[in-house]
C-alpha positions, 0 to 999 in steps of 0.5 A: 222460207217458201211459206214465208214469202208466200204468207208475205205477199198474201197479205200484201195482196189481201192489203191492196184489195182493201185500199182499192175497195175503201181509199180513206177519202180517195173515192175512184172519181175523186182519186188524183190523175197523175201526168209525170213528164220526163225529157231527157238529158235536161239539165237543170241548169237550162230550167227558168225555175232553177235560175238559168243563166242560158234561156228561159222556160216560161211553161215548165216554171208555170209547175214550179210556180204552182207547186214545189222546185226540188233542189236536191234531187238524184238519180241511183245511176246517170243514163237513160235507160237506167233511170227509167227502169228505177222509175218503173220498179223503185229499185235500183239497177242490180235489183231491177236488171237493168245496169246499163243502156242496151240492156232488156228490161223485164216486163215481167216483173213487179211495176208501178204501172200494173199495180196502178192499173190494178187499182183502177187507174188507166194507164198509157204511156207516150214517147220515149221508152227505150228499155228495149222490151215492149211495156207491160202494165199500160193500157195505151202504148206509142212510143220511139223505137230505141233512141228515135229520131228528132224528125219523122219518127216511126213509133212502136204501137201494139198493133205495129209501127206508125210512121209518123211525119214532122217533128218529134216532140210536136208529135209526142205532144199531140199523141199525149192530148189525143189519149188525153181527148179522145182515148181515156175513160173519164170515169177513171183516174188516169197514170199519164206518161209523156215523155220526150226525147229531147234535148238528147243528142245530136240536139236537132231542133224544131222548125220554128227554132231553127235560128233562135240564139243566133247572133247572141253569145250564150253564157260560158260555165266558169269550167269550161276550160277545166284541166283535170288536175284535181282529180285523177285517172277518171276524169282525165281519159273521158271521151265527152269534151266538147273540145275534142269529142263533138263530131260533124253531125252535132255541130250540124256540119252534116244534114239529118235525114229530112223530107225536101220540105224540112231540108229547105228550112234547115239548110237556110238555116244552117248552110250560112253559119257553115259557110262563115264557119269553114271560111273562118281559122278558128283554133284552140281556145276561140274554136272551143268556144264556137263548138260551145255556142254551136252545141248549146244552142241547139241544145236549147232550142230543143228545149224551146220544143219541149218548153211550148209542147208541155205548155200545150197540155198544161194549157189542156188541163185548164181548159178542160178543168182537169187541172185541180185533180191532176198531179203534174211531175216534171223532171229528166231521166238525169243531170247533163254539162252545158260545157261545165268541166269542158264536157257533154253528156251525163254518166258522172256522179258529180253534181251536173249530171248527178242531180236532176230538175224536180218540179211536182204540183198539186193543187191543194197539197203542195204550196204554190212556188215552195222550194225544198232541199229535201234529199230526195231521189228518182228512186222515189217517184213509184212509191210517191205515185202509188201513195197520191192514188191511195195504195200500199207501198210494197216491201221491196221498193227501196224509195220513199212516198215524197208526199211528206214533202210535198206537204212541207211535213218532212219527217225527222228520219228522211235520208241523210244521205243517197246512194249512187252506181254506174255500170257502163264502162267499157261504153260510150265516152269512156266513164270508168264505173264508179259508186258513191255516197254524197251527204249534205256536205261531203261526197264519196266516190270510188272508181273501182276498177282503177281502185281511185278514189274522190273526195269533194267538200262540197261546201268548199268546193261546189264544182268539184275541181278537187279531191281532198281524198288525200288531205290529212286534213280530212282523214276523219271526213274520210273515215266517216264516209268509207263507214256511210259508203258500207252501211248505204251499200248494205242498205240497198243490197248492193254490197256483194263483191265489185267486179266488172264483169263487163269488162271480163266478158269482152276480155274472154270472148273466144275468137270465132266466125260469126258470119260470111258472106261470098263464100260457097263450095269451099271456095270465094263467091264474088259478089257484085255490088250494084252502088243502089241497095245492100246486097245482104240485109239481116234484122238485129238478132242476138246471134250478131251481137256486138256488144261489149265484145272484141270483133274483126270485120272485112273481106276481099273487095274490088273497084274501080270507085271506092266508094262506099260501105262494105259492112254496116251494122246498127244506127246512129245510137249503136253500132259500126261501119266499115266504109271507104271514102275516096279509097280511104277504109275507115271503120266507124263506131257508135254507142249512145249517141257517141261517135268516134272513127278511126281512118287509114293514113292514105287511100288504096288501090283496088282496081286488084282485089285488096283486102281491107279489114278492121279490129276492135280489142277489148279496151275498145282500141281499133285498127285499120288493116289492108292485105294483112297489116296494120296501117292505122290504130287509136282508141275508140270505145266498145259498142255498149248494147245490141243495136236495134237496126240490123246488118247490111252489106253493100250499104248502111240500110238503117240510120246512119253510123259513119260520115256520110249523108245518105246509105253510102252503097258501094259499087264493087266486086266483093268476096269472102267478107267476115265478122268474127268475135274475139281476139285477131290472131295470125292464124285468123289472117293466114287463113282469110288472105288465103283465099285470094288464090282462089278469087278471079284475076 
């Protein structure tokens, strides 16, 4: 079998050396650049070229216009980092690694940028990366720490961070025309990849679009009030509803980090729409329609940002004639809700997050304002690229060149069908892991740990509000569909046995102390909290990670003003906070951008030591204990990746987890504070309230 493989990939080694040296009418000066351009979380429901009802993107529907709108394009799994691992390897996410945000992308292994490289192009990439690793293959690389700020963004370089000032998506832009002006060989094609965070969460927009939309009324989705009686289980214990889910700081009811200059513009715009919106008496329906308006236009003038910059270097590319031997790609990373179903976000494998915006123009090839309804998939765009530069596709990337398409010269074999799987569950907003099969006309799904399954004519029922999986009159319809879910599921090699094992990991963590702090000599170390700084600051190790695990966090504290963060870990992307305001302990929790928090009823005395403490179980329900008992409990959600900003006591020292607007320090006297992984047991409370008999009275 050795000798196989190995003969394999000689001869596959031996076949790209002859593509490099002759390309079949792709000479190195003539070969196509490739410029692909990815935002994220941009729906195609907020896309000119797509019939938007909500806003207008004059330049992304200039690529449509001069090139090809695909209508049916699928992401394998809706999230961020997920999708961008596809796009790099053409494999799905049990064969690249990468299942789920918060993952680490291997960098060692086969992708689409070193096999262009290797063939000569130059390549770079720019913006968003979030795949935890740095990138490998690139010839330049400036990009986003994790998720990155919308406004003065350090950025991750090989010779270090760059600090940057202003706004996130001008930023970007200008780094993508600076490699394209002035750091680029000319006498070499070029594998461009400029990407965007916006419009991702919290939607935070540029300055010149502080105020666009307002006093306009922004179209409602028919759904937006939807129940959830056509479906089961999954869709009914969701955290992503705009009704329930948006926190304080995406409705802007909370200011970003922002320089004096940036603050001044954003609180002449905001503070006035804060003012009339805490003075008005909005409730139930009225007051999910002010969450909608306020979440959807910021959402859109993130994406005015996007729409001007894009133009920007489209407007480049004409002046500097590089445009007539440049591919331009433009899509998201996935679907995302504009409120239809009453949500956010993306996860699902219904069509809104499912399906996402596809815009290729190519002079020459692709005819001006054609449109296809060609089954095609992010799975594709590795193998789509490799075939514009005139290289061999390798055997084990599982997508198809899009160039037959392109070329309006479809082949009678294309799928049929697409393949889909999401792994993130326990994880932000609570969407149950599911894989499926959708057809022309019929989607399958199956929530496999709840073992539910969905079945939708789309035909019939285009928005998906209900499943006829139990219709006898579809018994033959499901029949066909369990058979194309087994074949596709073989296809790709996703048909081992389905387990969560996520889930099974945060069920079987042993319960241990991970960390203390004022503690020495077998006996409680107070330590002074000064209200100015942490006292203890640590860098995101895997040795404290709380990911997709139970945890307890607290310790002994003592102050006449309790006010503050006792323990932090992590940023605005993941991680948890266990702060006290006005004497009320509260534990803070994010994952993906989602926020959820958990407050005691009342606030404590501490002017005697009190202990105060909170526990996560691996179904993600958190409690709120002082001295030993539980005084509050709900359901939140486990923390889905290793957090990329670090530990702090005394202060939140990275980017913000709970409801407070700066660091939060806290002025008091601590001692013996812990963070232990497992399950809260009596023997762990017996043993930590044991140690005020040795703390100072």
């Amino acid at each position: 079998m050795k000798r196989i493989r190995s003969a394999t990939v000689l001869v596959f080694v031996l076949t790209v050396a002859l593509h490099t040296a002759n390309q079949d009418g792709y000479g190195k000066e003539t070969r196509p650049n490739i410029l692909f351009i990815m935002s994220d979380d941009h729906g195609y429901q907020a896309l000119g070229c797509y019939g938007s009802k909500v806003n207008k993107t004059p330049n992304l529907d200039r690529i449509a216009k001069g090139g090809m709108r695909f209508d049916r394009c699928f992401v394998t799994n809706s999230i961020c980092g997920p999708c961008r691992a596809v796009i790099l390897t053409g494999k799905y996410s049990h064969l690249n690694g990468f299942t789920r945000n918060g993952n680490t992308f291997d960098g060692g292994q086969q992708t689409v940028s070193k096999l262009l490289q290797a063939a000569g192009y130059q390549t770079a990439v720019v913006g968003k990366w979030h795949l935890r690793s740095d990138p490998t293959g690139f010839d330049y690389w400036h990009i986003l720490q994790g998720q990155g700020p919308y406004y003065n963004p350090p950025m991750k370089t090989p010779e270090g961070i760059v600090r940057h000032t202003g706004y996130t998506t001008d930023i970007i832009t200008d780094l993508a025309l600076d490699w394209l002006k002035n750091k680029r060989n000319a006498e070499k094609p070029f594998y461009l990849v400029y990407q965007h965070k916006a419009p991702h969460r919290n939607w935070q927009p540029g300055p010149k679009y502080l105020t666009k939309y307002d006093g306009e009324t922004i179209a409602e989705p028919a759904t937006l009030f939807d129940d959830y009686e056509g479906r089961g289980t999954p869709a009914k214990t969701q955290q992503m509803t705009i009704e329930r889910h948006l926190n304080p700081n995406d409705l802007k009811l909370v200011p970003p980090k922002l320089t004096p200059e940036q603050r001044e513009l954003w609180d002449a715009a905001y503070e006035p729409k804060n003012k009339a919106f805490l003075e008005s008496q909005l409730e139930g329906k009225d007051l999910v329609r002010w969450k909608y308006q306020r979440y959807v236009k910021d959402y859109l003038r993130c994406i005015d940002s996007v729409d001007a910059n894009v133009g920007r270097v489209l407007d480049y590319l004409d002046e500097s004639g590089l445009s007539e031997n440049t591919v331009v790609f433009y899509t998201s990373d996935q679907g995302w809700y504009l409120g239809e179903h009453g949500w956010f976000d993306k996860r699902w494998m219904y069509e809104e997050s499912f399906r996402t915006p596809l815009m290729v123009r190519w002079p020459g090839v692709t005819e001006p304002g054609s449109v296809t309804t060609d089954m095609a998939m992010n799975l594709d765009f590795a193998e789509t690229f490799l075939e514009i530069a005139g290289q061999p596709i390798p055997p084990d990337m599982q997508g198809k060149s899009l160039i037959p398409v392109l070329q309006q010269k479809t082949p009678s074999t294309w799928r049929d069908s697409v393949y889909y799987h999401y792994y993130e569950y326990p994880g932000a907003h609570s969407v149950r892991r599911h894989l499926g099969v959708r057809t022309d006309r019929y989607k399958l799904i199956h929530f496999y740990n709840l073992d539910e399954w969905e079945l939708y004519d789309l035909k019939k029922d285009p928005n998906e509000m209900k499943s006829v999986y139990s219709d006898p009159a579809h018994a033959d319809v499901l029949k066909m569909m369990k058979v194309r879910l087994t074949k596709i599921r073989k296809k790709y090699k996703d048909d081992g046995p389905i387990v969560d094992l996520q889930a099974d990991r945060a069920r079987n963590v042993r319960t241990k102390m991970v960390r203390q702090f004022g503690y020495a000599d077998e006996k409680p170390k107070v330590l002074i909290l000064d209200g100015k700084s942490p006292a203890v600051r640590e860098p995101s190790s895997n040795e404290v990670d709380p990911s997709v695990r139970p945890f307890t966090v607290g310790g002994w504290l003592r102050s006449a003003d309790p006010n503050g963060v006792l323990l932090a870990q992590g940023g605005e992307s993941l991680g948890y906070s266990l702060y006290l305001k006005k004497g009320v302990p509260t534990l803070a929790l994010r994952s993906d951008g989602q926020g959820g928090q958990l407050a005691a009823p009342a606030a404590i005395e501490t002017e005697d030591w009190t202990h105060v403490a909170a526990s996560l179980d691996a179904d993600g329900g958190a409690t709120i204990y002082v001295n030993g008992e539980s005084v509050a409990t709900k359901k939140l959600f486990l923390i889905t990746g290793r957090p990329s900003d670090g530990l702090s006591l005394g202060a939140d020292s990275g980017s913000l987890v709970g409801d407070y607007a700066d660091s939060f320090p806290l002025r008091a006297e601590v001692a013996d504070v812990r963070i232990y992984w497992g399950k809260t047991n009596n023997r762990l409370w017996r043993i930590w309230l044991r140690s005020k008999e040795k703390l100072p009275q």
